[in-house]
C-alpha positions as MATLAB code, in Angstrom:
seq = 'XXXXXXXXXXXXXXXXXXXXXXXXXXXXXXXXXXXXXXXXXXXXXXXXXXXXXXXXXXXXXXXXXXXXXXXXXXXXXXXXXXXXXXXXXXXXXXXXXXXXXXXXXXXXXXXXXXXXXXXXXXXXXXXXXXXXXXXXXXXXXXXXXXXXXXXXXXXXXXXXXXXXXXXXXXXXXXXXXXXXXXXXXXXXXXXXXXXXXXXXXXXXXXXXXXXXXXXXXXXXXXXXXXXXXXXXXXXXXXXXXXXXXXXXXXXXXXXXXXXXXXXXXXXXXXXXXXXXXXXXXXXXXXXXXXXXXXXXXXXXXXXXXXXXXXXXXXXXXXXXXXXXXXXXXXXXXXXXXXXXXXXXXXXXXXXXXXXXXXXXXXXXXXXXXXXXXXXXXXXXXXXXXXXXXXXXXXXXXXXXXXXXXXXXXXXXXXXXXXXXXXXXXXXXXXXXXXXXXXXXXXXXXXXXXXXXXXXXXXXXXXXXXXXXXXXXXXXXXXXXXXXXXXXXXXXXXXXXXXXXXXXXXXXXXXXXXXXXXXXXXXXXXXXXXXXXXXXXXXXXXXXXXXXXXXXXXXXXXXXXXXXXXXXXXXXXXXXXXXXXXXXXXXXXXXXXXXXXXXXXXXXXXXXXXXXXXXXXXXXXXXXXXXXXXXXXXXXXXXXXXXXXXXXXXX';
ca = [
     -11.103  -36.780   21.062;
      -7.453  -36.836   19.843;
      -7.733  -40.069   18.571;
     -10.897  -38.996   16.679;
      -9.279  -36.068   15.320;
      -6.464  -37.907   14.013;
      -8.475  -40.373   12.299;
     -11.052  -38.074   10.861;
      -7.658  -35.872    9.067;
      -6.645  -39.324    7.850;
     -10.313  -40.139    6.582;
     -10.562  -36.348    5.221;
      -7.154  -36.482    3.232;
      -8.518  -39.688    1.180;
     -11.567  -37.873    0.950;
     -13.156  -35.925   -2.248;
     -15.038  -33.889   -0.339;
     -12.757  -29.990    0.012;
     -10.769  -29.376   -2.949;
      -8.713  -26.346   -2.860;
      -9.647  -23.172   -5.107;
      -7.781  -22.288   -7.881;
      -4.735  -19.702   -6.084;
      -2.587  -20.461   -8.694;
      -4.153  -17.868  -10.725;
      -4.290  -15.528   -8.062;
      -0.265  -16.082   -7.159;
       2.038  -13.862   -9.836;
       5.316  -14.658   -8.951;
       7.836  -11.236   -8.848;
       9.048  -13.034  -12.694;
       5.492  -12.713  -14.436;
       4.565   -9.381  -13.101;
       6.573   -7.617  -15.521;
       3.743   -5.838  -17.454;
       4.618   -2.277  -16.335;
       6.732   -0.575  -18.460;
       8.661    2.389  -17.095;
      10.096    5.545  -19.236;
      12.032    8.752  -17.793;
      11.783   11.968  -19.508;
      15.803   12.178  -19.562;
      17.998    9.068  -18.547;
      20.798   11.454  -17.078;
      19.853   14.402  -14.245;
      22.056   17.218  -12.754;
      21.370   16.198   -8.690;
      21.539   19.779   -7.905;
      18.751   19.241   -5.470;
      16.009   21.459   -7.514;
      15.986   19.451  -11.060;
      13.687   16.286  -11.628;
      12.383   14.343  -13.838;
       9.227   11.892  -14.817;
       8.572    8.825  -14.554;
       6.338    7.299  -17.417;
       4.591    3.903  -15.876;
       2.331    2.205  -18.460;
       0.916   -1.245  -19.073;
       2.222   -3.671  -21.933;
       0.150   -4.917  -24.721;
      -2.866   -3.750  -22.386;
      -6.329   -4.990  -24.183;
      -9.959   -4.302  -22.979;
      -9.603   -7.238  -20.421;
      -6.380   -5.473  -18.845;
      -6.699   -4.803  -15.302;
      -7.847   -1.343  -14.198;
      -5.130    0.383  -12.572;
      -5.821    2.924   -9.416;
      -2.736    5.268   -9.764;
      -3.221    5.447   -5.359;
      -1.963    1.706   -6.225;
       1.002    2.430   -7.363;
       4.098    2.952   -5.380;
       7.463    4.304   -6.580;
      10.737    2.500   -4.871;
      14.473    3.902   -5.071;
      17.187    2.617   -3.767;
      18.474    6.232   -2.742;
      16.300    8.773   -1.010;
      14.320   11.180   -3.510;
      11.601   13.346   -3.280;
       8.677   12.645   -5.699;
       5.307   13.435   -5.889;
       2.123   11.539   -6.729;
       1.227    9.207   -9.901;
      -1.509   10.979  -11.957;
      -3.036    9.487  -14.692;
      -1.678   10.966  -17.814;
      -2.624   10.101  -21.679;
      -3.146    6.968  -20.671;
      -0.479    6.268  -18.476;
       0.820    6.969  -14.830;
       3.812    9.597  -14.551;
       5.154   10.990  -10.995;
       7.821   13.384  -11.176;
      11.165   12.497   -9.486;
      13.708   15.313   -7.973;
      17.159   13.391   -6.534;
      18.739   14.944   -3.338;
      21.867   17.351   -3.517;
      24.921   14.922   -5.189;
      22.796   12.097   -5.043;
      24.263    8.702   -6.285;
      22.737    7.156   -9.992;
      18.866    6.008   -8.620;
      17.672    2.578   -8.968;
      13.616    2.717   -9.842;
      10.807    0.126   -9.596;
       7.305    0.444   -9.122;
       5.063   -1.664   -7.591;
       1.403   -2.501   -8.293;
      -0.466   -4.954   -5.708;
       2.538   -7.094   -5.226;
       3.412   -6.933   -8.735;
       6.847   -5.561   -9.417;
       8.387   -3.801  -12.361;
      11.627   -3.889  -14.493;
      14.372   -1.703  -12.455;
      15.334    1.124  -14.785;
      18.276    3.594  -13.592;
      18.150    7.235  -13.503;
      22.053    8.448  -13.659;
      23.192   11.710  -11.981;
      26.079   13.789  -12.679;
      27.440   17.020  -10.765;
      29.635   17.600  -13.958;
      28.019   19.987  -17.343;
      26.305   17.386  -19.699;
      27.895   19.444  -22.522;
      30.249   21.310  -23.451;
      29.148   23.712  -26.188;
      25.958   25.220  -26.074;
      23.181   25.070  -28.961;
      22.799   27.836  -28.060;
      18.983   27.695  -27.455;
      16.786   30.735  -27.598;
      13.966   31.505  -25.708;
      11.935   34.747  -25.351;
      11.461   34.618  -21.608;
      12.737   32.688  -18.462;
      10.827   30.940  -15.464;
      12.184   31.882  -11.715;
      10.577   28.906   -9.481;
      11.612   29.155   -5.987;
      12.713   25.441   -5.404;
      14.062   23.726   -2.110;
      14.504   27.575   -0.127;
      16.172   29.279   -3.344;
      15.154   30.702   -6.342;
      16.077   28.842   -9.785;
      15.882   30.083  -13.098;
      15.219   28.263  -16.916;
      14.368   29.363  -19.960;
      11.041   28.542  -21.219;
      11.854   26.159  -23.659;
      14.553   24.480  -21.706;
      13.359   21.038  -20.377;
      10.859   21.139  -17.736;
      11.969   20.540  -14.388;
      16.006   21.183  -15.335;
      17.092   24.353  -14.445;
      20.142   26.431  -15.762;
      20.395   28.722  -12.703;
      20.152   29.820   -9.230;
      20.005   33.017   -7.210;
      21.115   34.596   -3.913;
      19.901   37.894   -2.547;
      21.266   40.176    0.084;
      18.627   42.812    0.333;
      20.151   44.585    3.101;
      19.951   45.457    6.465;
      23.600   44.529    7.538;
      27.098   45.415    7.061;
      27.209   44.384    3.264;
      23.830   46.799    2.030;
      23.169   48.626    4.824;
      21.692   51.705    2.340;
      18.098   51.810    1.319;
      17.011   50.454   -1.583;
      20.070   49.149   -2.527;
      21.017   45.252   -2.919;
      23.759   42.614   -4.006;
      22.655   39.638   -5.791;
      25.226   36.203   -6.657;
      23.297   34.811  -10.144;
      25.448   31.642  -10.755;
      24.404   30.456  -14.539;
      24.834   27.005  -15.962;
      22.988   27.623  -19.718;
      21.887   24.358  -21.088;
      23.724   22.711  -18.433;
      26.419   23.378  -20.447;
      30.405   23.910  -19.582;
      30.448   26.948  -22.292;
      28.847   29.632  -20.205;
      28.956   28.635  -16.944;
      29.549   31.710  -14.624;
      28.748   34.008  -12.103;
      27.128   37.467  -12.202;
      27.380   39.509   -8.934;
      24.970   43.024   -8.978;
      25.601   45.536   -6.867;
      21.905   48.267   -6.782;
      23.057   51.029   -5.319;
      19.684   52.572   -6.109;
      16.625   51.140   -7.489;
      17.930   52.861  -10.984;
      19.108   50.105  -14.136;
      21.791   52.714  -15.254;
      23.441   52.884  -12.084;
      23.725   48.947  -11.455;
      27.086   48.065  -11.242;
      27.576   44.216  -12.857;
      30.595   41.766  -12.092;
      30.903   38.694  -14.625;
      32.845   35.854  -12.761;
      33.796   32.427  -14.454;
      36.314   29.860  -12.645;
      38.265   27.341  -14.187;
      38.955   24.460  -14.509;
      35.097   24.129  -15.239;
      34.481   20.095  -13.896;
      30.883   20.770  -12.325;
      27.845   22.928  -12.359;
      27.196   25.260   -9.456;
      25.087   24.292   -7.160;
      24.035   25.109   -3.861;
      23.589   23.086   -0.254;
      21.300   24.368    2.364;
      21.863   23.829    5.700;
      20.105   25.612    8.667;
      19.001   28.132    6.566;
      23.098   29.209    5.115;
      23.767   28.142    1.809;
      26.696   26.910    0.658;
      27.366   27.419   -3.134;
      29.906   24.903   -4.974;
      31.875   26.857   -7.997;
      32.908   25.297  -11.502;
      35.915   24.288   -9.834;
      35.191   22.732   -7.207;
      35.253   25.587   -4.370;
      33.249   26.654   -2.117;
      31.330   30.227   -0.990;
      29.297   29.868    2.112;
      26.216   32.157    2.617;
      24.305   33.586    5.989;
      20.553   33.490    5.988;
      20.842   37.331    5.178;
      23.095   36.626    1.755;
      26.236   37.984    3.187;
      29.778   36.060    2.490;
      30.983   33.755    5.435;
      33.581   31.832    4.051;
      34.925   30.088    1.297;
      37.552   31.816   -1.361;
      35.907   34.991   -1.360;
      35.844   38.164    1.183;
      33.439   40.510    0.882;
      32.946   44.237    1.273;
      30.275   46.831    0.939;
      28.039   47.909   -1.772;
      29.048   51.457   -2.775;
      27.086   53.708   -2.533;
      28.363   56.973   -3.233;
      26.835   59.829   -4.522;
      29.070   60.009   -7.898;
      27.950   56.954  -10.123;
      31.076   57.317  -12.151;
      33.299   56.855   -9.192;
      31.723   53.319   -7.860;
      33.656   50.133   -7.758;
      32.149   46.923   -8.492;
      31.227   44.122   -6.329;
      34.011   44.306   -3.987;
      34.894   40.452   -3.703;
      38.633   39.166   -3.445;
      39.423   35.824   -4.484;
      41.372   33.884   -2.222;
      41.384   30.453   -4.308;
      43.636   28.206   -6.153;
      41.939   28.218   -9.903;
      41.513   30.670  -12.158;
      39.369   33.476  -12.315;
      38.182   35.424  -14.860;
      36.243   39.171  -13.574;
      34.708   41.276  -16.224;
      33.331   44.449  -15.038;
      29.931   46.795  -16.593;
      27.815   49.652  -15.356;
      23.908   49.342  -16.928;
      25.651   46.721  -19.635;
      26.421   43.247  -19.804;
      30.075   43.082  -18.606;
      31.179   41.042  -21.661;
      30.580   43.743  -24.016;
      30.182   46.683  -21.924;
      33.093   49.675  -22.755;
      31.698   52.808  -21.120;
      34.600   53.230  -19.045;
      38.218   53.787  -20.618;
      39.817   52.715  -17.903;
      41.281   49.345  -17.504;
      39.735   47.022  -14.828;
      42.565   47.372  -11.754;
      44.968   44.385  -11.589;
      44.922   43.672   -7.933;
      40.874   42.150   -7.562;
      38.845   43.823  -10.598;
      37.034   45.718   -8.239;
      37.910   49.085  -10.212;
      36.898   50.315  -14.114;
      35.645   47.800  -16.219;
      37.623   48.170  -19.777;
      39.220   44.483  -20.346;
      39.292   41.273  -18.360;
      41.490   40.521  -15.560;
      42.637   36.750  -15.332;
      43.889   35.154  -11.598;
      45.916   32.535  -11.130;
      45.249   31.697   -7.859;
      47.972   29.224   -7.128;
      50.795   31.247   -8.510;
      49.191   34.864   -7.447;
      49.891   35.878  -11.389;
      47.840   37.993  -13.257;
      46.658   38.985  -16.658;
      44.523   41.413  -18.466;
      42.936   40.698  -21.719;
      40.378   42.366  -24.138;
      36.582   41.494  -23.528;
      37.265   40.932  -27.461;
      39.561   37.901  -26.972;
      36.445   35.828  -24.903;
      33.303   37.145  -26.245;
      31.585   38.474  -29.671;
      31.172   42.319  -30.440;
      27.766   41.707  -31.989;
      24.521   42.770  -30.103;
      23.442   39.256  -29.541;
      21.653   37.182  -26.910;
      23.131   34.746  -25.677;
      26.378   35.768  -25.350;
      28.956   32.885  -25.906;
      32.291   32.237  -24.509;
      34.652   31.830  -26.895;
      36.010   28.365  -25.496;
      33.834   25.821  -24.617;
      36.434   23.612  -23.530;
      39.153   23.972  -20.589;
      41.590   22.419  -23.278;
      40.883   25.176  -25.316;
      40.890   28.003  -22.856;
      44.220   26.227  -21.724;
      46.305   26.626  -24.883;
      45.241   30.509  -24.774;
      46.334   31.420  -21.167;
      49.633   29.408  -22.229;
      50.136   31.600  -25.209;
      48.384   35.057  -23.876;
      49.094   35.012  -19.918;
      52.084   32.369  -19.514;
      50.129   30.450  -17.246;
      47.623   27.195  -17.740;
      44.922   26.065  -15.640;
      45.996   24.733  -12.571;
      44.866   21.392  -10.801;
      42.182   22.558   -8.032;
      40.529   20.377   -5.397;
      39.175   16.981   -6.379;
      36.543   16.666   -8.921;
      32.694   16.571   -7.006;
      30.929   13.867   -7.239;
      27.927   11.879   -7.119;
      27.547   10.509   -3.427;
      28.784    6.679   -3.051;
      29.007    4.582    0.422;
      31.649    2.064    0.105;
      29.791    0.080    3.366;
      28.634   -2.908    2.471;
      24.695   -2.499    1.746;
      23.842   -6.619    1.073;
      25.531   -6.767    5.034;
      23.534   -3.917    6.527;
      20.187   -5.268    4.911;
      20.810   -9.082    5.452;
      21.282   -8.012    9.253;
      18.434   -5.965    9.339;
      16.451   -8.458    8.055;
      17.500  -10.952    9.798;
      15.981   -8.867   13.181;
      12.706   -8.571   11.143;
      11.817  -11.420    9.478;
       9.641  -13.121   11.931;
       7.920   -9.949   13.305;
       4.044   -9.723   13.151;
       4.471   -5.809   11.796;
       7.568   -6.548    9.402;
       7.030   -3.235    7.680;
       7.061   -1.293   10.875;
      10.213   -3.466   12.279;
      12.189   -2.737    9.197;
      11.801    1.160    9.435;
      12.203    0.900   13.093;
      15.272   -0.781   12.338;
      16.850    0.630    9.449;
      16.731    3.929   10.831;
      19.509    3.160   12.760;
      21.712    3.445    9.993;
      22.960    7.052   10.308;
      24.162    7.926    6.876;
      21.193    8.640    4.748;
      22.134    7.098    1.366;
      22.994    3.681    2.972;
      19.665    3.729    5.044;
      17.614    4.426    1.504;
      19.485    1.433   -0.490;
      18.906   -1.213    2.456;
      15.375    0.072    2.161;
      15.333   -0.452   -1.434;
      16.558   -3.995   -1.058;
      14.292   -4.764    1.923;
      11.624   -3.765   -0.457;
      12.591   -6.387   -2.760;
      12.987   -8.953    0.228;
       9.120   -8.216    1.148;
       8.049   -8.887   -1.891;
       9.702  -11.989   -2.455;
       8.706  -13.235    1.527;
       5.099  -12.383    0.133;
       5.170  -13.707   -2.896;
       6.830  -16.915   -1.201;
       3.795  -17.047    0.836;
       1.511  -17.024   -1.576;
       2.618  -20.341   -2.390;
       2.038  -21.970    0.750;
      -1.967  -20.551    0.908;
      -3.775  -23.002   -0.648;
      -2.056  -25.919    1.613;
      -2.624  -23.937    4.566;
      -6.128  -23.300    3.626;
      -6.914  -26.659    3.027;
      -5.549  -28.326    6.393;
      -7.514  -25.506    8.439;
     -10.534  -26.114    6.396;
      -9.579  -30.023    7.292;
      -9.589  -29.377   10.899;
     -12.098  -26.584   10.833;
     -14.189  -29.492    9.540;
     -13.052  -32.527   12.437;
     -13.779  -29.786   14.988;
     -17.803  -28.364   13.674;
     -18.419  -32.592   13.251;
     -16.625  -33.605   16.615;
     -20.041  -32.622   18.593;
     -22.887  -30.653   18.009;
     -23.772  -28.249   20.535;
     -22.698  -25.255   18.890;
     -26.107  -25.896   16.462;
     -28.050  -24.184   19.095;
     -26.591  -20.876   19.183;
     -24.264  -20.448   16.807;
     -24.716  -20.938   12.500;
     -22.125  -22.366   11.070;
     -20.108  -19.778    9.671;
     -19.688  -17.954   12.688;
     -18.419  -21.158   14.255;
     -15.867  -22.088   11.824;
     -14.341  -18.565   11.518;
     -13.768  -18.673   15.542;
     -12.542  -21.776   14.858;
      -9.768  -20.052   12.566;
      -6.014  -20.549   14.291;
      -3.461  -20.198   11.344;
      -2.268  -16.660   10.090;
      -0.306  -15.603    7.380;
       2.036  -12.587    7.725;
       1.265  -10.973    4.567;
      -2.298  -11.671    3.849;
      -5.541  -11.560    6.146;
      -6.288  -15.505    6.351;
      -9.944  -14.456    7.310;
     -10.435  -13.102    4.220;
      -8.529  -15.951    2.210;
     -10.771  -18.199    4.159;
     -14.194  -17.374    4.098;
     -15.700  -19.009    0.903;
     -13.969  -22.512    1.717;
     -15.842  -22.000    4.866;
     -19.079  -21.002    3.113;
     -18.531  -24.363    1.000;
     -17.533  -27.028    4.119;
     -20.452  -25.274    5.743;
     -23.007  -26.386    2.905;
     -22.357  -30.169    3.643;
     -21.808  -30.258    7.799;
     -25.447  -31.064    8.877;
     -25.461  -33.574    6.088;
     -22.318  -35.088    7.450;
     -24.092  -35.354   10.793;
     -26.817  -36.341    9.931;
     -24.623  -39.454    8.046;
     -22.693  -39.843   11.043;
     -25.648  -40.458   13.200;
     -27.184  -42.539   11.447;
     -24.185  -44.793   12.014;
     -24.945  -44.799   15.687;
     -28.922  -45.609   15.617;
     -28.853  -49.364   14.188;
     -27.794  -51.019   17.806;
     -31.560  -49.457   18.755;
     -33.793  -50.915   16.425;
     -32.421  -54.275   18.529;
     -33.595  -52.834   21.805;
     -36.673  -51.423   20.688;
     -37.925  -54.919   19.446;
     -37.036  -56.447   22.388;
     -39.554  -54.840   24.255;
     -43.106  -53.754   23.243;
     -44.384  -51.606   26.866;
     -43.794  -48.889   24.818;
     -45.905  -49.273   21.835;
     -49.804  -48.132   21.884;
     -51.760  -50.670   18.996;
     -53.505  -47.656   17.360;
     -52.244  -46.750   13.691;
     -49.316  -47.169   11.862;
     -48.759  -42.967   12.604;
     -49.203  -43.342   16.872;
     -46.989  -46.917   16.786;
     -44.141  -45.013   14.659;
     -44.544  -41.565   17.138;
     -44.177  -43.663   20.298;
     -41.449  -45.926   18.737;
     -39.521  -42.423   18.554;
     -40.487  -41.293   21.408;
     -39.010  -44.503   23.558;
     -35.715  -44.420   21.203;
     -35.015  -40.888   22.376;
     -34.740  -42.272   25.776;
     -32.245  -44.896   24.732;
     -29.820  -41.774   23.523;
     -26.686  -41.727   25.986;
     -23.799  -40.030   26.066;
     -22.043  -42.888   24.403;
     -23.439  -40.965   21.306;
     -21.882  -38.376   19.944;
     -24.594  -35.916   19.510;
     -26.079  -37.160   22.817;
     -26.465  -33.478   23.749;
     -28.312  -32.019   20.680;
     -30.742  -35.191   20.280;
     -32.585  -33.689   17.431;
     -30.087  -34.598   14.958;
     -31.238  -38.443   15.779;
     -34.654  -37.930   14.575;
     -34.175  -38.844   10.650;
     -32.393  -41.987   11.120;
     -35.122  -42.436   14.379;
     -37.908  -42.259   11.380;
     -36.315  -44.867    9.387;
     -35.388  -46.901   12.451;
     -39.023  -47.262   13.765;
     -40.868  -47.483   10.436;
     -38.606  -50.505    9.993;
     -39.692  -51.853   13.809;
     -43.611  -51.260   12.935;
     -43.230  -53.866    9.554;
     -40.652  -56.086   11.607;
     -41.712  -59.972   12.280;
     -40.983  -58.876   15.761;
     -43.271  -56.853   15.969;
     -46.197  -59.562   14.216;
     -45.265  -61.776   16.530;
     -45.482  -59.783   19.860;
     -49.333  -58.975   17.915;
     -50.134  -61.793   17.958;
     -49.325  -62.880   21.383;
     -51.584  -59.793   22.478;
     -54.432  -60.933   20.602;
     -56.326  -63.405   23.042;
     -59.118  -62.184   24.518;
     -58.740  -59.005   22.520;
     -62.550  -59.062   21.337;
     -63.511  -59.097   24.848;
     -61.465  -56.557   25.670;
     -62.629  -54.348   23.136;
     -66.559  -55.070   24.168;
     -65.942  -54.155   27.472;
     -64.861  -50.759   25.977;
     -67.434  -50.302   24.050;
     -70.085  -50.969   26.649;
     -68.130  -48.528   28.945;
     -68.554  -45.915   26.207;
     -71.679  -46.757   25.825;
     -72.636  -46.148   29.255;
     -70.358  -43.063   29.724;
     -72.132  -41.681   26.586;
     -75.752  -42.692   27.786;
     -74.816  -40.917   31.032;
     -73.871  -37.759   29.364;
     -76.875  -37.942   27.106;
     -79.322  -38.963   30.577;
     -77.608  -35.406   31.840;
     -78.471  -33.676   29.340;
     -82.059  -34.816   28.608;
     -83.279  -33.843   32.810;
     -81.065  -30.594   31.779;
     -83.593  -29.870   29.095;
     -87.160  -31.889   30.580;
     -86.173  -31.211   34.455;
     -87.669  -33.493   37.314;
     -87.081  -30.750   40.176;
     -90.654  -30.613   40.943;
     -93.836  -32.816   40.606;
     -95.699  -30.705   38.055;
     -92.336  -30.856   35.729;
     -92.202  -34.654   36.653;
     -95.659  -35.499   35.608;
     -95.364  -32.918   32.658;
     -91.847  -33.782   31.047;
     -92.086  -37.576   31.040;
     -93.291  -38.334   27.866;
     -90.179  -35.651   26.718;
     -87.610  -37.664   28.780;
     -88.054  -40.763   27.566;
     -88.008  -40.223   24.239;
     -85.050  -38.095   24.486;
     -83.377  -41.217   26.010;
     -84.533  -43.675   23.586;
     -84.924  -42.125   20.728;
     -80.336  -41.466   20.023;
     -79.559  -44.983   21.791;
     -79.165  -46.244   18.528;
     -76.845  -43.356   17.257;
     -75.077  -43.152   20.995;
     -73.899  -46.982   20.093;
     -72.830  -46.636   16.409;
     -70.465  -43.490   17.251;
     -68.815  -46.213   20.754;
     -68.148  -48.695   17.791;
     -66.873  -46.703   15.386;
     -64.978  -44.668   18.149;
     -63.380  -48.341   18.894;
     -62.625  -48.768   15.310;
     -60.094  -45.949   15.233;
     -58.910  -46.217   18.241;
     -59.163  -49.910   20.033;
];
């Protein structure tokens, strides 16, 4: 068998019979799959944790032949962890929205479509304003959104999805608001994004009255990021302009960082509450404006100047910190922000360098040098190490998808895991698209031996259709792609041709019979042409041993039988051995004919006393007449049907 099977491949790779399908057309290297174009809505985010943005995905130079795309198709990859939500279909393209975690790194994007990879784009991040002067922008009414546990803030025409704000509440029920009805709420802005207004508003409700609320205006220098806020088991903690920190409990009290905190006041006398009591204990510098039912950059009710120690007392003027030094200042509200009735309010410096050169001149102090700038998140382990070795471990594995998560969730530090993820992605794709390559080849040699195997024997005929057979027959795999399905119409084809094939093949076997067959005549009845030819089959059945291949599913033998034995019954062989049975052949064949004769006058004698009985005198005397003519009268008949019986059939 192994020597057959080797020498059918060899006769099947000079063969014409199985050529390949076209898969070139159905293998688009990661190079040509380029037709999705990607667009974000802004190229440069604020990774605060609440603001996103979208991804456009559309195709190029798409024409009424272009591929329908199934937006559940289409999967978003980034090389650093973000959370995004589902393509939708969109004026004609796909967009997904795209929100990066707290401080995340700059995001590396692709999108892939059935193996089909895009161009990488790169969303940037920044902790730092993306401005510094504001437009400023007007809008006649804000959106709160409660986003990732907190609640954010934006004006209406401000970009959607970027937010210029966040809020903490501490509603009471604890040391801090302990009264009824009464609250303390930490609004930290960022306008536009901007570095020009950034601050942070602290309102102390004594009562649910708007005259009575007490506001505190905070803004920090030196201004190098936006606030934004980190939750972690449900306790924020809130990074300021300059880099500090305030840490929040679940119930919106202080905990730590460079504030302390102490009680709303509640007092019965509204003229005789203090603001916000909140001491800084930081190294920048702080700037506390103070208001009761007014903005605190404009509001003058009181006459009193704000106290010098924390601006927790009067409101008239702005008291300046220097939190390194312990100095202090006091300014008019005049000297940072316009008189006039307008909304928004601007700070008069948008820039540290410009707010620098007035505490110089005004407070004869600068801004100091606080903690290092914040930013964006980056791993200086080596990512191309962690995801060769990773993939090294997964490579070979039947469920390489599975292996790899399994895997690369060993890596403990978040951002590394999701950039060896990203790459791994890449390394899929490529492993797929490399095997691609190889499936016509592979196809073809299973086909080839597929083939050898269904033509080796034939027993499977009975029982099984072809089809079934050869996808049993089916050993190779792919680790990609489902080879059954790759398979199945270059099975369909081989199938068409198989019982032709064996039929070919055993017809090579038959000729030695045709030898035999002549050789001896027992078998042969001299009738017609039809009988010789049936019993000429019949004997070469016989001759069938298991030194043929088919030996066990004779059938397949008949064709080549036909042609065999129609050949024997005009053979000179077979003339001759006629002619040797000729002598006395007339004789023969009168012998039969009288013994039909005689069987048939019998029958007929039977059937004449049947009719004219002899079972008693009367009928004897009265029937004889009858019985001889019924004898005598069809003897001649009776003889002509023996001869012509003999004719057909000698």
């Amino acid at each position: 068998m192994q020597k057959l099977i080797l020498m059918s491949l060899f006769l099947f790779s000079c063969s014409t019979f199985h050529k390949p399908g076209n898969y070139q057309r159905e293998i688009a290297s990661l190079q040509n799959s380029s037709n999705l174009e990607l667009k974000l809505s802004q190229d440069l985010v604020f990774a605060n944790g609440a603001n996103s943005v979208m991804l456009r995905v559309a195709q190029k130079n798409k024409t009424e032949d272009s591929p329908q795309i199934n937006p559940a198709d289409l999967k978003l990859v980034t090389d650093v962890k973000v959370e995004s939500g589902k393509f939708t279909l969109v004026d004609g393209a796909f967009q997904i929205s795209i929100k990066p975690q707290v401080k995340s790194s700059d995001i590396k994007i692709m999108v892939i479509w059935k193996d089909k990879v895009s161009p990488f784009i790169k969303l940037k991040t920044t902790m730092a304003p993306m401005k510094d002067k504001m437009l400023p922008i007007k809008s006649d009414a804000n959106e709160s959104r409660y986003v990732s546990d907190l609640y954010y803030i934006r004006q209406d025409n401000f970009p959607a999805g970027q937010f210029e704000g966040f809020r903490l509440d501490n509603q009471g029920g604890n040391v801090i608001v302990s009264a009824e009805n009464s609250q303390r709420s930490f609004d930290f802005d960022y306008d536009e994004q901007a570095r020009q207004n950034i601050s942070m508003m602290v309102t102390d409700a004594p009562n649910g009255t708007v005259s009575h609320t007490m506001h505190s205006l905070f803004l920090f220098f030196p201004r190098k990021v936006l606030p934004f806020a980190e939750i972690k088991n449900k306790e924020v903690t809130a990074t300021l302009p300059n880099g500090e920190q305030m840490m929040f409990a679940e119930s919106g009290e202080i905990k730590g960082g460079v504030f302390t905190e102490g009680p709303v006041d509640v007092g019965p006398d509204r003229f005789k509450r203090t603001y916000a009591d909140l001491k800084y204990q930081g190294k920048g510098i702080l700037l506390r404006a103070n208001a009761r039912g007014q903005m605190p950059q404009q509001g003058q009710f009181e006459a009193t100047k704000i106290d010098m120690e924390y601006g927790i007392k009067f409101s008239a003027d702005v008291l300046i910190i220097n939190g390194t030094t312990g100095q202090r200042c006091r300014r008019p509200k005049i000297d940072f922000w316009p008189a006039d009735d307008i909304s928004p309010i601007l700070f008069k410096f948008p820039t540290d360098k410009e707010f620098d050169v007035y505490l110089k001149a005004k407070c004869g102090f600068g801004i100091p040098e606080t903690a290092e700038e914040v930013k964006p998140e980056e791993k200086d382990e080596n990512i191309d190490e962690l995801a060769a070795e990773v993939w090294s471990k997964c490579e070979n594995s039947s469920d390489i998808k599975k292996c790899i998560q399994d895997e690369s969730e060993i890596i403990e530090d978040e951002s590394n895991r999701s950039k060896v993820r990203f790459i791994l992605e890449l390394k899929l794709l490529e492993a797929k698209a490399a095997e691609q390559l190889t499936i016509a080849e592979v196809l073809q040699k299973e086909v080839a031996i597929i083939r050898i195997t269904l033509l080796a024997e034939a027993t499977w005929v009975k029982s099984e259709s072809c089809l079934d057979k050869s996808k049993a027959l089916v050993k190779g795999s792919f680790q990609f792609h489902n080879i059954q399905n790759l398979i199945e119409n270059s099975l369909v084809q081989n199938c068409s041709t198989i019982k032709e094939e064996m039929a070919k093949i055993a017809a090579l076997e038959t000729p030695p019979l045709k030898e035999k067959l002549e050789a001896d005549f027992s078998w042969a009845t001299v009738s017609n042409k039809e009988r010789l030819i049936a019993d000429c089959q019949k004997k070469a059945m016989t001759l069938i041993t298991s030194d043929f291949r088919y030996h066990q599913t004779p059938a397949l033998y008949s064709p080549s039988l036909q042609i065999i034995c129609t050949s024997v019954e005009s053979s000179e062989a077979f003339k001759g051995w006629i002619l040797t049975q000729s002598a006395g052949l007339e004789e023969k064949i009168l012998a039969l004919v009288l013994l039909d004769i005689e069987v048939r006058g019998e029958k007929q004698a039977l059937e004449c006393l049947e009719e004219y009985p002899m079972d008693t005198q009367l009928n004897r005397m009265r029937f004889k007449k009858q019985r001889e003519i019924c004898l005598v009268d069809n003897w001649f008949s009776l003889e002509a049907d023996a001869i012509k019986q003999a004719k057909r059939d000698p």
